[in-house]
Residue, then its C-alpha position, 0 to 999 in steps of 0.5 A: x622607534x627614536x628618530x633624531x631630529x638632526x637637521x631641525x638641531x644643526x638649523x637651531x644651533x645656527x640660527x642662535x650661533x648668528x643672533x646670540x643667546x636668546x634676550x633675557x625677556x623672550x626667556x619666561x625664567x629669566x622674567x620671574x622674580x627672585x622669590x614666588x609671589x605665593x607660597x601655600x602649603x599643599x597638606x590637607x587635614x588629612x596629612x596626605x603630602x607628596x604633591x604631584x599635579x598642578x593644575x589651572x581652573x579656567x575662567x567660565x567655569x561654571x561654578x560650584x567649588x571652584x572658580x576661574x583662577x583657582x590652582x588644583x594640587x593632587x597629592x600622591x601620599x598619604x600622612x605616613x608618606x606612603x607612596x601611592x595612597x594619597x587621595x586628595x586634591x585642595x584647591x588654592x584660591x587667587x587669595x592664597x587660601x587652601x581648602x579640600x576640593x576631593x577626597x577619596x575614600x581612606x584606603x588611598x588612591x596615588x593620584x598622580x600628576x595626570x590633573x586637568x580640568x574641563x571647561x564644561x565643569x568637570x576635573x580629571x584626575x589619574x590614579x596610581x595606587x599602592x598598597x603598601x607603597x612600594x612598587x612590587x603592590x602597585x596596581x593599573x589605576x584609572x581616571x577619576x572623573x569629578x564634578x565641580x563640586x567635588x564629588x566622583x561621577x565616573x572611573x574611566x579604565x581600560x587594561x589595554x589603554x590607561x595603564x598607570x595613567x602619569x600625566x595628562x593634558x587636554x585640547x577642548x574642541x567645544x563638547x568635544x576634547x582630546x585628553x592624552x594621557x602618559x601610562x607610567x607601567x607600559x611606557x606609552x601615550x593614549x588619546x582618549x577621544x570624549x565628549x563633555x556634558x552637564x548631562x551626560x558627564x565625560x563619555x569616551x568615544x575612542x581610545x588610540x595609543x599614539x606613542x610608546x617605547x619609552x623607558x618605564x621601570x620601578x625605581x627604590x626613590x621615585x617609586x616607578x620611572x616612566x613617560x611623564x609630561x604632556x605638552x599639546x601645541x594645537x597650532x601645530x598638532x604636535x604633542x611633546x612628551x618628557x620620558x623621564x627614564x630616557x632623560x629626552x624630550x620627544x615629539x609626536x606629529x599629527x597628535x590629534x588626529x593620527x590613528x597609528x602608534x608613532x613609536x618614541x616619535x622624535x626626539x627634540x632634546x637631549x641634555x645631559x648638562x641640564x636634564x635630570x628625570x623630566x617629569x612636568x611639561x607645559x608649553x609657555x606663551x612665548x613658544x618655549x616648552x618648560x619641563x621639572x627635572x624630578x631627579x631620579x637620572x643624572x642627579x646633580x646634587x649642586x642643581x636640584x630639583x629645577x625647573x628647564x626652559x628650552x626651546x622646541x628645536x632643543x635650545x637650552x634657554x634658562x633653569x631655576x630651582x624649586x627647592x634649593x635645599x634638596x634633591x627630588x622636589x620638583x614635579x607637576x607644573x602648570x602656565x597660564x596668562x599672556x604676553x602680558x601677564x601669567x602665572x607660573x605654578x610648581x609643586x615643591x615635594x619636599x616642603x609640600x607647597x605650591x610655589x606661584x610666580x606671577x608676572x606683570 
């Protein structure tokens, strides 16, 4: 069920009606530069495109083929353009340079913008694959669990949990994590209770869906329309979630612990005027949430593919395109740093690179 959050809103709008619009520098759009600080290419020798997941590696990394401040990209076609069957993920290093972290085998897997990484050396990745890359051959996937080397160790799936796994985001509690995972073919969110080893690799102790009722549907251009974006804030245990086919952002209570089915949750924000398909979702260091807009709702072909700043009442901040020239080429978004310094990365889908903002 859709709760509305109308006190939180009317609160927010007075607060902002009081004190102004929000400064350019508490805006972490407005504090970019006019142009990426990085722009890489996110094909590998295989030709697969499509980039989705965007994903940081985190320092103390224990080594392998990564290392702390590499960017992992997951690619969701294949070199023909085939929906669903890509199979790669590249890693970016800090230099800009691209190589291959994984490659599935040559069928294709689709994977998807569910991207993270563990701590304790292992990255998670969703798989949604096609056949022939349309959505009447769409398949359940899994997640790929890959070590740092860039081998596959494991394929987590469960017919009632992990269904079409969308997106992810992770809270690591030492050996132990949460990773809640947005399931694009039932229209539902599951946390996945796991402990992380060397030695025993990513164990699931529990699988609890903890949302559901958005919208999920096949879609003729984006090929399936479901829950995408995750953002976890464990300050206050509150997850929020982009559903793209509602065109909402909503919030789910008690995220890390809650045994129930919180339904749609609360809605936080709703804007037509600015949300077009929200696919990718972080929360940034100064508290605001960002989400892309993928374009599949709404469309507006004199904004596309941008990038929306808000704030957790649902106070619009700021926007910017990732790709001015088209329609549809924002996705997977990733935040890391401080007050100080962070790094903003976006996936751009229509040239298949990896945009980087840093900011000093």
């Amino acid at each position: 069920m859709k709760t509305i959050l109308t006190t939180t809103l009317l609160t927010a709008t007075a607060l902002f009606s009081v004190n102004g619009a929000l400064a350019e520098e508490d805006s972490i759009i407005a504090s970019l530069p006019s142009s990426p600080s990085l722009s890489v290419s996110t094909v590998p020798p295989n030709g697969d495109v499509n980039p989705y997941g965007v994903a940081f590696v985190p320092h103390g990394f224990p080594g392998g083929m990564l290392a702390g401040g590499d960017i992992l990209v997951s690619n969701f076609n294949n070199g023909g353009n085939s929906q669903g069957t890509g199979s790669t993920i590249v890693r970016i290093s800090k230099s800009g340079g691209m190589s291959v972290f994984f490659q599935g085998p040559a069928t294709g897997l689709g994977l998807s913008t569910a991207l993270g990484v563990l701590r304790r050396g292992f990255v998670l990745v969703g798989n949604v694959p096609t056949t022939d890359g349309s959505c009447s051959t769409i398949q359940q996937g899994s997640l790929l669990v890959i070590d740092r080397n860039g081998n596959q160790v494991a394929s987590l799936a469960d017919r009632n949990t992990l269904n079409g796994p969308w997106d992810l985001t992770i809270h690591e509690e030492g050996n132990h994590a949460q990773v809640f995972v947005s399931d694009v073919l039932s229209g539902t969110v599951v946390r996945l209770d796991v402990s992380v080893s060397e030695q025993s690799g990513v164990q699931v102790k529990s699988a609890t869906q903890i949302a559901s009722g958005y919208l999920h549907r096949c879609d003729p251009a984006a090929l399936v329309v479901g829950p995408t974006g995750l953002a976890y804030d464990a300050e206050d245990d509150v997850l929020y979630v982009a559903s793209t086919g509602d065109n909402e952002i909503f919030a789910i209570a008690n995220a890390r612990k809650t045994n129930h089915d919180s339904g749609m949750g609360t809605l936080v924000y709703q804007d037509d005027a600015h949300l077009r398909g929200p696919l990718g979702l972080a929360l940034a260091q100064n508290g605001h949430l960002l989400t892309t807009n993928g374009d599949a709702i709404n469309t507006d072909p004199t904004h596309p593919s941008e990038m929306v700043e808000f704030t957790k009442n649902g106070k619009f901040v700021a926007q910017m395109p990732v790709d001015t020239g088209g329609i549809g080429g924002a996705f997977g978004l990733a935040l890391k740093g401080s007050d100080d310094e962070f790094q903003l990365a976006a996936v751009d889908d229509i040239n298949n690179t990896l945009e980087l903002w840093i900011v000093k």
